[in-house]
C-alpha positions in Angstrom: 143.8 150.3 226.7 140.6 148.6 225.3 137.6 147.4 227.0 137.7 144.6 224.7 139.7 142.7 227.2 138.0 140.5 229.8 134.8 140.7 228.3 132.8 136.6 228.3 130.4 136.7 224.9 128.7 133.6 226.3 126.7 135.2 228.9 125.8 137.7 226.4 122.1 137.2 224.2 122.1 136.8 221.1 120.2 140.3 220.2 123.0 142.0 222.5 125.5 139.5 219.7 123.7 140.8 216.9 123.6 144.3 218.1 127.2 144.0 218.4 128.2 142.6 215.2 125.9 145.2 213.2 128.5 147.8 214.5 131.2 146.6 212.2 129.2 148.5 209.4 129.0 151.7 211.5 132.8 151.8 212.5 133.5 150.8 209.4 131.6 153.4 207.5 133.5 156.8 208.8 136.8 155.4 207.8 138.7 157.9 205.7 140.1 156.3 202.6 143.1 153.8 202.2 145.0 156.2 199.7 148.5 154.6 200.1 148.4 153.8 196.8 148.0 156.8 195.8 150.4 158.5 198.1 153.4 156.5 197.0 152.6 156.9 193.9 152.7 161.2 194.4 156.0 160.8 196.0 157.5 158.8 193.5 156.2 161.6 190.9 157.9 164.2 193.4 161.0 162.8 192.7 160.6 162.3 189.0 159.3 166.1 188.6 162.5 167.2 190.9 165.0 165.0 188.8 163.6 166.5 186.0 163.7 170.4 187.1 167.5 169.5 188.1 168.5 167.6 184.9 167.1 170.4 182.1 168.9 173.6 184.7 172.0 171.1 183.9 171.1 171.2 180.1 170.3 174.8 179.8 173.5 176.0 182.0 175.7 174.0 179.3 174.0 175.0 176.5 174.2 178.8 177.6 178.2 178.2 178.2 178.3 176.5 174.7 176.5 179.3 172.8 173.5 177.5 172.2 170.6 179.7 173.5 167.5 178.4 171.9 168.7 175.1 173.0 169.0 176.7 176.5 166.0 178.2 176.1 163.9 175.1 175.5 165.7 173.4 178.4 164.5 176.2 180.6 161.2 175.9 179.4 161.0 172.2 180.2 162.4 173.2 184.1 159.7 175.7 184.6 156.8 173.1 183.4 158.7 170.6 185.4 158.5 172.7 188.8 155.1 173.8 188.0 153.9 169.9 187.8 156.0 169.2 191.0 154.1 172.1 193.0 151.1 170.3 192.1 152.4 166.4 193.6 153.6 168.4 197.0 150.3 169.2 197.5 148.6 166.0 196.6 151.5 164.1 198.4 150.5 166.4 201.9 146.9 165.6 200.8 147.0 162.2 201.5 149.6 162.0 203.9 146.9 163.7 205.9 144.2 161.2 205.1 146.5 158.4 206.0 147.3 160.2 209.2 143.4 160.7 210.1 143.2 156.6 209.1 145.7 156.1 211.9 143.6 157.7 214.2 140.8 155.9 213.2 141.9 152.0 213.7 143.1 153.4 216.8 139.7 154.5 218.7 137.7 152.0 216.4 140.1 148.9 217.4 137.8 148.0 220.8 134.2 147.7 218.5 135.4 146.4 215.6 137.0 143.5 217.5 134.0 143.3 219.9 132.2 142.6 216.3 134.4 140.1 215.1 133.8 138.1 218.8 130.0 138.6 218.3 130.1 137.2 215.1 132.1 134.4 215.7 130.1 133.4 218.9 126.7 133.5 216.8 128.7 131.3 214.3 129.4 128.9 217.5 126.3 129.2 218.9 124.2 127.8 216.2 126.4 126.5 213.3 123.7 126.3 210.8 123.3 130.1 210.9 122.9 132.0 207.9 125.0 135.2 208.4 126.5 136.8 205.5 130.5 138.0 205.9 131.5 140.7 208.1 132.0 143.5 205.4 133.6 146.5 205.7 131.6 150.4 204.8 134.8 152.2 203.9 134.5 154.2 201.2 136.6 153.5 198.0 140.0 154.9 197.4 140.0 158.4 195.3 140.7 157.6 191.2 143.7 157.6 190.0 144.8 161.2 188.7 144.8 161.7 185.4 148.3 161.4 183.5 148.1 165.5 182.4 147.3 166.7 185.5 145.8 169.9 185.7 144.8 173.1 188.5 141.4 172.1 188.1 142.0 168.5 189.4 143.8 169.7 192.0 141.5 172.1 193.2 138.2 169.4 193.4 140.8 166.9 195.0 141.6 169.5 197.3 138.1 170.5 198.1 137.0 166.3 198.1 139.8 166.0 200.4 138.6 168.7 202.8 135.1 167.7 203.4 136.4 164.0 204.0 138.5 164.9 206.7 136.0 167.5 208.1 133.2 164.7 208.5 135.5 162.2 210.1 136.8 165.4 212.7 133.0 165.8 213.6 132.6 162.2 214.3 135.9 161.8 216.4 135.1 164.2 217.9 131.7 163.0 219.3 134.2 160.0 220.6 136.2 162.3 222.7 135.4 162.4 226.4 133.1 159.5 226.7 133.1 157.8 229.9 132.8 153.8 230.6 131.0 153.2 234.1 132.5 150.9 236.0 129.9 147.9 237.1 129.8 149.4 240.6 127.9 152.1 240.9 129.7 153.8 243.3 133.2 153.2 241.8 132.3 155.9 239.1 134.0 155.4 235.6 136.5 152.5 234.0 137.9 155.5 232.1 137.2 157.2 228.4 135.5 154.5 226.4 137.3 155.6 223.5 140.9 156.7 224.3 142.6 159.7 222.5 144.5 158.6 219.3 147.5 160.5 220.4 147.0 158.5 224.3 149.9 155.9 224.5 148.7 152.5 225.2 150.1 149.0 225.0 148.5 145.2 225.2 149.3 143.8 228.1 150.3 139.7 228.6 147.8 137.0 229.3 150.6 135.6 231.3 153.4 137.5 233.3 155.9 136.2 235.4 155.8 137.0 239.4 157.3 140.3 239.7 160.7 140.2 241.3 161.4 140.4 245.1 163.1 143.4 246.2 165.7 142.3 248.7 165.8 144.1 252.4 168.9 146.7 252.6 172.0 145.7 254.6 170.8 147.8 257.4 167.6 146.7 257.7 169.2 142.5 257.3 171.8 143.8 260.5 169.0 145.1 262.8 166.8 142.4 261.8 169.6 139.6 263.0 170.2 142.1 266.1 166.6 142.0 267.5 166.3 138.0 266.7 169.9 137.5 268.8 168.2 139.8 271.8 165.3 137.8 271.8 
């Protein structure tokens, strides 16, 4: 459900338009990062690291059976610092799978005002063509930068910490959203419902147009007494 739906611009003023358009940069500006990027890019290393810890046991079991142990030795070697690297992509990988998650839930109680912004804007835009109104512009911040190729505890430990604050200032702010009521135009029909439903509420768009809902026929019994109290009559 949005409270998007229904809702005539053209009896709105154009300071209530304004005022509505100007909230693109606030709903905009909490957004936690786009990091898919980023995140594909960490699984893909998962895989690579995890090939690679498999591949060099391979090598060092065969060059163990084959007498070779310095050979087996450096194979092992190459495992460890292979699993050591691939600890560090897990937890970048659950990193931003969280982000992403927390960006879900974002479009989600955002979608209503941001696309109350977009009307405003375009009904300015129709109201007086001649306008001078710069673009709609998102406030999200910028995607994290890319990791460095020798990745080290230390940049995992400031992304880590980055990470945290990011998603404990966007908890703070959806959590301000939670609970808020819409009133209903009547006064004494209490509330429409929360203005901003919970991300995890299901909720569909409905159709502009739906067909009549189907008639329900009458049982058989009810059709036989029906035909017995119009012969009696």
């Amino acid at each position: 459900m949005t409270h998007t739906e229904g809702i005539d611009l053209r009896d709105r003023s154009d300071g209530s338009l304004h005022k509505m358009r100007d909230s693109y940069t606030a709903e905009t500006d909490w957004a936690p990062p786009h990091v898919v990027d980023e995140l594909r890019a960490m699984r893909f290393a998962v895989t690579n690291a995890e090939t690679t810890v498999a591949r060099a046991d391979a090598e060092a079991v065969a060059a163990r059976a084959a007498g070779d142990h310095a050979l087996a030795a450096r194979h092992g070697q190459l495992a460890e610092s292979a699993r050591y690297v691939a600890r560090f992509y897990r937890q970048m990988e659950a990193m931003d799978a969280a982000i992403l998650d927390h960006r879900d839930q974002w479009a989600r109680v955002t979608e209503g005002s941001r696309h109350l912004a977009v009307m405003a804007d375009a009904e300015l835009r129709r109201r007086h063509p001649r306008i001078a109104l710069d673009p709609l512009r998102s406030a999200e911040s910028e995607p994290p930068a890319p990791l460095p190729p020798a990745l080290t505890e230390a940049d995992v430990d400031a992304r880590l910490k980055h990470t945290r604050e990011t998603l404990a200032r966007f908890t703070a702010q959806l959590q301000e959203r939670q609970g808020v009521q819409v009133p209903d135009p009547e006064p004494d029909y209490g509330y429409e419902g929360e203005a901003w439903p919970a991300p995890w509420a299901p909720w569909h768009r409905d159709a502009i147009v739906k067909p009549p809902a189907p008639q329900i026929p009458a049982a058989q019994p009810v059709i036989e007494r029906y035909a017995e109290l119009e012969a009696q009559s």
